[in-house]
C-alpha positions as YAML, in Angstrom:
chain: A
units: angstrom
residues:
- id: 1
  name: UNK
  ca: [0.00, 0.00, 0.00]
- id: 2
  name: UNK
  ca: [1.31, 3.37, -1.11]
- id: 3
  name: UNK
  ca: [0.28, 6.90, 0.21]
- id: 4
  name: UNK
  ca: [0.15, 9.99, -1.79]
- id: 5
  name: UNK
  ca: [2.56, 12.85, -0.19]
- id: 6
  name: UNK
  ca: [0.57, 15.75, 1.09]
- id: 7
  name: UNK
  ca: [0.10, 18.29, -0.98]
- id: 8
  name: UNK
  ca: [2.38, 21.10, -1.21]
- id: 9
  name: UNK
  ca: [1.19, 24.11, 0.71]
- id: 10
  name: UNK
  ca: [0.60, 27.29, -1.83]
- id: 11
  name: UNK
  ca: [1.31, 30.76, -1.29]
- id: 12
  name: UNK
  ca: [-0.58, 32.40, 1.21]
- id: 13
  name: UNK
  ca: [-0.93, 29.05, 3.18]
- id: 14
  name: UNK
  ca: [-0.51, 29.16, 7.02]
- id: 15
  name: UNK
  ca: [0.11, 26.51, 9.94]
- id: 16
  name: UNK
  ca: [-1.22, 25.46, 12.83]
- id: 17
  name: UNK
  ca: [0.20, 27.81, 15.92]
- id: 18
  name: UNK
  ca: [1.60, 26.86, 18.48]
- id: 19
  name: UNK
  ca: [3.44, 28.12, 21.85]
- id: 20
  name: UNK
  ca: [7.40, 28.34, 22.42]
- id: 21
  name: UNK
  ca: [8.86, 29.20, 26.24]
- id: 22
  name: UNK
  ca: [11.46, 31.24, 26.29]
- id: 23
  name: UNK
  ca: [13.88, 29.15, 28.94]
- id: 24
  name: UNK
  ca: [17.04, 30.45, 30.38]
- id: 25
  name: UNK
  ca: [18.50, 27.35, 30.24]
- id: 26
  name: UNK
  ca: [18.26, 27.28, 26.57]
- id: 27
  name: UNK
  ca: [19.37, 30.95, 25.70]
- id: 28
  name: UNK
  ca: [22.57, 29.82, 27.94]
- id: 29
  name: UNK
  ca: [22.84, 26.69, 25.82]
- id: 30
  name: UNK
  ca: [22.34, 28.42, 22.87]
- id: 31
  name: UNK
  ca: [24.64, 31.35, 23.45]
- id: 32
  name: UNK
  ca: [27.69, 28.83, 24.72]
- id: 33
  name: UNK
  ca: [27.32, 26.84, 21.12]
- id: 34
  name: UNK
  ca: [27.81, 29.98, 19.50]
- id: 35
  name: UNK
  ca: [30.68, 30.32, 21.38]
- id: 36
  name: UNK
  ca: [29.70, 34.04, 23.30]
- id: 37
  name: UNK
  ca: [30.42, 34.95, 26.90]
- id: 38
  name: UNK
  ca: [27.97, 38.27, 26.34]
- id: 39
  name: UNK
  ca: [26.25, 38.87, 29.98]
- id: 40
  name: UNK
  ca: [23.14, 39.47, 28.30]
- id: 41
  name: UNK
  ca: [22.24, 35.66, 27.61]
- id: 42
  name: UNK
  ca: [23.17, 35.01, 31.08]
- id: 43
  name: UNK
  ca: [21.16, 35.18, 33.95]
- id: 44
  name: UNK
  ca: [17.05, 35.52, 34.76]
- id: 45
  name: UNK
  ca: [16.59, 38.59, 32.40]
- id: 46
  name: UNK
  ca: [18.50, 36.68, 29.55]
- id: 47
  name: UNK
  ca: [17.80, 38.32, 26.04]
- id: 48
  name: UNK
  ca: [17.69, 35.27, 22.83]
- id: 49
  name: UNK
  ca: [20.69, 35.78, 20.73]
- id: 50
  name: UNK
  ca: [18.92, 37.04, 17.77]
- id: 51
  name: UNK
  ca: [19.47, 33.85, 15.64]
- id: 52
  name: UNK
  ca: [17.51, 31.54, 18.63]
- id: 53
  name: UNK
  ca: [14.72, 31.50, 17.40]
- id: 54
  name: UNK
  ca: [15.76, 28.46, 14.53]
- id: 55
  name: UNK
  ca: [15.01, 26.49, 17.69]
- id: 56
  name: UNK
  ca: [11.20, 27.42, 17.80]
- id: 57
  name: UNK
  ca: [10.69, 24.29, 15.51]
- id: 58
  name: UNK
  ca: [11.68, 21.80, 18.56]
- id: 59
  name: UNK
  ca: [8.34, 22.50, 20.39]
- id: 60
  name: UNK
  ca: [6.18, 22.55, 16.97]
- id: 61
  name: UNK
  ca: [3.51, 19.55, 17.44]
- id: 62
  name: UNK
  ca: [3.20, 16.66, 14.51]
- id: 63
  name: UNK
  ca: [1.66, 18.67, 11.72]
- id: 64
  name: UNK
  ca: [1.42, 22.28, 13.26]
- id: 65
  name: UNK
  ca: [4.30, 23.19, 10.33]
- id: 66
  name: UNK
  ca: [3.46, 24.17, 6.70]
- id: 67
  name: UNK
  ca: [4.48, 21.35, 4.09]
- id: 68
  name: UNK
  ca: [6.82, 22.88, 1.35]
- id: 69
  name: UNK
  ca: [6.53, 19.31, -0.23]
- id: 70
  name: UNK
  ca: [10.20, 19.34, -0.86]
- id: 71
  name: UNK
  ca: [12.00, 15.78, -0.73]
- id: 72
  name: UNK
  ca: [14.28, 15.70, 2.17]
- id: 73
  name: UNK
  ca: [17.09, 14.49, 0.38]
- id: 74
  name: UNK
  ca: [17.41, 16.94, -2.03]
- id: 75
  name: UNK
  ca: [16.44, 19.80, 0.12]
- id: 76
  name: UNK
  ca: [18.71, 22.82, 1.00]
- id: 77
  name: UNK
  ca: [18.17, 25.65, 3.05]
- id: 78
  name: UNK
  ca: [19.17, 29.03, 1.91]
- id: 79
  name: UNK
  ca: [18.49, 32.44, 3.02]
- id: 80
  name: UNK
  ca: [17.47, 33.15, 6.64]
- id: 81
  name: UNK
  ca: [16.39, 36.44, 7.98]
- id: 82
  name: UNK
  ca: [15.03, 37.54, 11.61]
- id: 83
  name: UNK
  ca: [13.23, 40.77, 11.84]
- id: 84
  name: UNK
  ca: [12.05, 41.93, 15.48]
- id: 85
  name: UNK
  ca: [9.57, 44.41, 16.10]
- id: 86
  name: UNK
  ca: [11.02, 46.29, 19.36]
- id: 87
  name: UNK
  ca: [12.73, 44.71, 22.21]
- id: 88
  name: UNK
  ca: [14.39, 40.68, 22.01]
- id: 89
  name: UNK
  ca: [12.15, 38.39, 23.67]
- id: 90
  name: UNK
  ca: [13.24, 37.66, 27.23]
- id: 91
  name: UNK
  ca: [13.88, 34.51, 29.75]
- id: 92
  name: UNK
  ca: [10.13, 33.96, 31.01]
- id: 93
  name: UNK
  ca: [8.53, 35.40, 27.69]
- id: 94
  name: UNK
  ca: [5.88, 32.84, 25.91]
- id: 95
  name: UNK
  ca: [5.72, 33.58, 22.11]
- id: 96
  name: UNK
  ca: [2.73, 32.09, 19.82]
- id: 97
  name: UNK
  ca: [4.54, 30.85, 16.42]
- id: 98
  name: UNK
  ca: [2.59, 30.44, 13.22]
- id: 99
  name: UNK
  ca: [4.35, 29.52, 9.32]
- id: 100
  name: UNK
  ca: [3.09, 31.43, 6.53]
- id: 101
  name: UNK
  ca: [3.95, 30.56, 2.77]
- id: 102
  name: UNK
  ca: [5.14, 33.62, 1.52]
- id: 103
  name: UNK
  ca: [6.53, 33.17, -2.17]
- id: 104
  name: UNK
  ca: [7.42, 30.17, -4.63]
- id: 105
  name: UNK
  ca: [9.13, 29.88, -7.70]
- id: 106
  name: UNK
  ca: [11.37, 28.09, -9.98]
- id: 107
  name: UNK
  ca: [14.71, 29.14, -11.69]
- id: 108
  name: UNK
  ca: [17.31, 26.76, -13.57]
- id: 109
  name: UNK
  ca: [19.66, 24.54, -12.10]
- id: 110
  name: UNK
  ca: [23.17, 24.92, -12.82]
- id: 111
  name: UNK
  ca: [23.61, 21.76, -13.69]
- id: 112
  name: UNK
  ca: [20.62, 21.12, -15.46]
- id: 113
  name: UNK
  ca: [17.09, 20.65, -14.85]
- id: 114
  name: UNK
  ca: [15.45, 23.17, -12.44]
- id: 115
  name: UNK
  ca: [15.55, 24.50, -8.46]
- id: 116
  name: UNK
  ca: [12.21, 24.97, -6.88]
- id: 117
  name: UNK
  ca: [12.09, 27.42, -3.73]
- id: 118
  name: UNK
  ca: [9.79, 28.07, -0.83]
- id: 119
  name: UNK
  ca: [9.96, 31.30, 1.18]
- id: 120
  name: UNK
  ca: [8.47, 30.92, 4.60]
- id: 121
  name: UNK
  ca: [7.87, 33.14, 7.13]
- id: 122
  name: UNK
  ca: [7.31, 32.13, 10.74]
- id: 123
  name: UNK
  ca: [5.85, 35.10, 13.13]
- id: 124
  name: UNK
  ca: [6.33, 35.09, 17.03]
- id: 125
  name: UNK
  ca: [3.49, 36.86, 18.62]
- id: 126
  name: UNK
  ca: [2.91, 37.71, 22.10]
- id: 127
  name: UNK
  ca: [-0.03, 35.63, 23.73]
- id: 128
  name: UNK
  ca: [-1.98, 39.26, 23.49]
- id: 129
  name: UNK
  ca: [-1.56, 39.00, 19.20]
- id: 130
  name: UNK
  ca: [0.91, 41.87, 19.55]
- id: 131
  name: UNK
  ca: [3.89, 40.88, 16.84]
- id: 132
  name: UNK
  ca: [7.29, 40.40, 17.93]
- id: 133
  name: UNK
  ca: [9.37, 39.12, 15.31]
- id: 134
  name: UNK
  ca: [9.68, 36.86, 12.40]
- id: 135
  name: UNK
  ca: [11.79, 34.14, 10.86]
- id: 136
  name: UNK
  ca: [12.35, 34.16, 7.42]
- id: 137
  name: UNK
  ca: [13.42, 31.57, 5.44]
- id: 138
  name: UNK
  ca: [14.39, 29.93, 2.09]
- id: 139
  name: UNK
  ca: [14.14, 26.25, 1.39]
- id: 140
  name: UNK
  ca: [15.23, 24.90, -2.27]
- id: 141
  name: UNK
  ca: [14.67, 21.64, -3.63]
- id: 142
  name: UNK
  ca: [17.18, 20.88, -6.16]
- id: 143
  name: UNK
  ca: [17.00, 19.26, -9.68]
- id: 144
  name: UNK
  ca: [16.32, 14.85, -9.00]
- id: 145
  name: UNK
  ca: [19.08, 13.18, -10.30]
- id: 146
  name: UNK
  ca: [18.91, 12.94, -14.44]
- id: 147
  name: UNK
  ca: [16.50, 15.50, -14.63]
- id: 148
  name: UNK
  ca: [17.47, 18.00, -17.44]
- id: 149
  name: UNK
  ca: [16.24, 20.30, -19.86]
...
């Protein structure tokens, strides 16, 4: 018995939501593999190090996450952007996290056949709706092997 992958979510498609904790203990973690000593991800009024939020994923339930409907293996990830909307979240802070499918498109590989990418944006919202930043980021799904023009 085979199954049909989902269906690739289209532009202007958006996830389930769902909650992240900010935890001190993670911002330390965090900040130590990044190799930083900065007394501002120490401590119980820890800020995130403004790339932390790539972590938000971990706590996303089975399903909550848009689909792309990019194979795995010949998925890359490209661009990555955070833009926050006023102070960095803090140790303590809860943050609501929703993926939105902002663009899609095609271009030619390199080496033949052709790239398919996937923008996606993921927002972090205070649990009163008020924004506080977003994740932005480029998957591509590169050419299957013998594919050419």
């Amino acid at each position: 018995m085979t199954t049909e992958p989902p269906t690739p979510a289209p532009v202007g498609a958006v996830g389930q939501s769902w909650e992240v904790l900010i935890e001190r203990g993670k911002i330390r973690e965090f900040a130590a593999a990044m190799q930083s000593d900065n007394e501002a991800y120490q401590g119980p009024e820890a800020v995130v190090p403004p790339t932390f939020l790539v972590n938000a994923v971990q706590w996303a339930p089975p399903g909550a996450r848009v689909n792309v409907g990019f194979e795995r293996k010949r998925l890359l990830h490209g661009e990555q952007e955070y833009i926050f909307h006023g102070e960095l979240p803090r140790a303590g802070d809860t943050l609501i996290a929703q993926e939105r499918v902002l663009d899609r498109y095609a271009k030619p590989g390199k080496r033949g056949g052709e790239m398919t990418f996937a923008v996606v944006a993921t927002e972090f919202r205070s649990p009163e709706g008020v924004l506080i930043a977003e994740a932005r980021a480029t998957f591509i799904q590169t050419a299957a092997a013998g594919e050419s023009k």
